[in-house]
N, C-alpha and C positions, 0 to 999 in steps of 0.2 A: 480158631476161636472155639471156644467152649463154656459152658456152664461151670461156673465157677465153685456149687456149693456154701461154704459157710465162710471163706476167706473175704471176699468183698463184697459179702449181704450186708442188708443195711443193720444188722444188730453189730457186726463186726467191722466195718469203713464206712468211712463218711464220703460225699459226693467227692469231696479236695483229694481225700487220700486216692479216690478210683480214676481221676483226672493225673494227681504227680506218678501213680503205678503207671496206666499205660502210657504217659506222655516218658515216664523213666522206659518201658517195653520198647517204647517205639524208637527210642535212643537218640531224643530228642531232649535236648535243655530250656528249662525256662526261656532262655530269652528266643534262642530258636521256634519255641512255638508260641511266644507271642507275638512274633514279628510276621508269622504265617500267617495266624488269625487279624493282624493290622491292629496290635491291642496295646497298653502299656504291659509292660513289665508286673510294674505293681500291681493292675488289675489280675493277671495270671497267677500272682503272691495271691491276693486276696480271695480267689476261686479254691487254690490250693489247700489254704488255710481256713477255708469256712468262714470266710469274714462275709463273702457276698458269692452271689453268682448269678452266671449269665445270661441277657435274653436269649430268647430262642434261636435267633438266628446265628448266634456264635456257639450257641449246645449244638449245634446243626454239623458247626465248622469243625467244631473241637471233637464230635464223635467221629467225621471224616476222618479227620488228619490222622486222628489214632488207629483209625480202622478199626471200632467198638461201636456200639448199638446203644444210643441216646437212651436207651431203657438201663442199659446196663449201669452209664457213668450217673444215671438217677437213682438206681436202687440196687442194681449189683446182681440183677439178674437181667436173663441174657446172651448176647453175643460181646464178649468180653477178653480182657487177658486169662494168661491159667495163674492160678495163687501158685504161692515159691513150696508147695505138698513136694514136690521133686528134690527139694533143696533140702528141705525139712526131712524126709526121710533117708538121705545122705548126712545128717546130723547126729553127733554120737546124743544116745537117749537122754543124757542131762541136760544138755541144750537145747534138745526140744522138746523136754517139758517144762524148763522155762520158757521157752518163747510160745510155748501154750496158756501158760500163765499170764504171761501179759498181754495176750489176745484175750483171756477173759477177763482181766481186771479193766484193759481199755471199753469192753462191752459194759461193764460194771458202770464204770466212771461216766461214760455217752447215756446208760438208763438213768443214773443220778442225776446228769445234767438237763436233762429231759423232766424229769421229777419236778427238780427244783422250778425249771420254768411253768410248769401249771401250778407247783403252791403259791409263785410269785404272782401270775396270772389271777390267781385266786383269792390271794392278799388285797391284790390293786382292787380286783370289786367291789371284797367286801365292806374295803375302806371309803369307795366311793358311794357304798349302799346306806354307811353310818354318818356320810356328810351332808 
């Protein structure tokens, strides 16, 4: 385990993405580690996917199983998986500055979405402040 740098911080993966990487790391499938944590299926979909996530006592279970630090699958700093820098630099150079590229447009697209939810935030008040 190590510090991961910029591959699974929180500007660049989401809590889902650092749950499906090391549950992918630990060579484990969705349903196999739902079925460790005693969860549905779909609740393990919807962690992975950033639809919801878990109380504490299943972040407790889920940073066990994987063997990663409840810090790390929170913010991506940590005691963690190592980002695919290994793989990526075995990639001939067009390929990995494309997939550079889409690691900053995904960073791009997460600050937009983030944006968006406080001017909506912001919307909602103002309209409640003119009613």
């Amino acid at each position: 385990m190590n510090d991961q740098g910029d591959w699974y911080g929180p500007e660049a993966a989401t809590f889902g993405d650092r749950v499906a990487a090391a549950r992918e790391a630990a060579g484990m499938t969705q349903e196999q580690l739902a079925r460790r944590l005693g969860i549905k299926l779909k609740t393990l979909k919807g962690w992975e996917e950033d639809v919801s996530e878990p109380r504490a006592n299943k972040l407790q279970m889920v940073a066990g199983l994987l063997n990663v630090s409840i810090r790390w699958l929170l913010t991506g700093e940590g005691d963690g998986i190592a980002g695919p820098d290994e793989v990526e630099d075995a990639l001939p150079a067009d390929i990995n500055e494309t997939l550079l590229e889409v690691r900053a447009l995904k960073t791009q697209i997460l600050q937009s979405g983030e944006k968006l939810g406080r001017l909506e935030k912001k919307l909602r008040t103002l309209l409640q402040d003119d009613a």
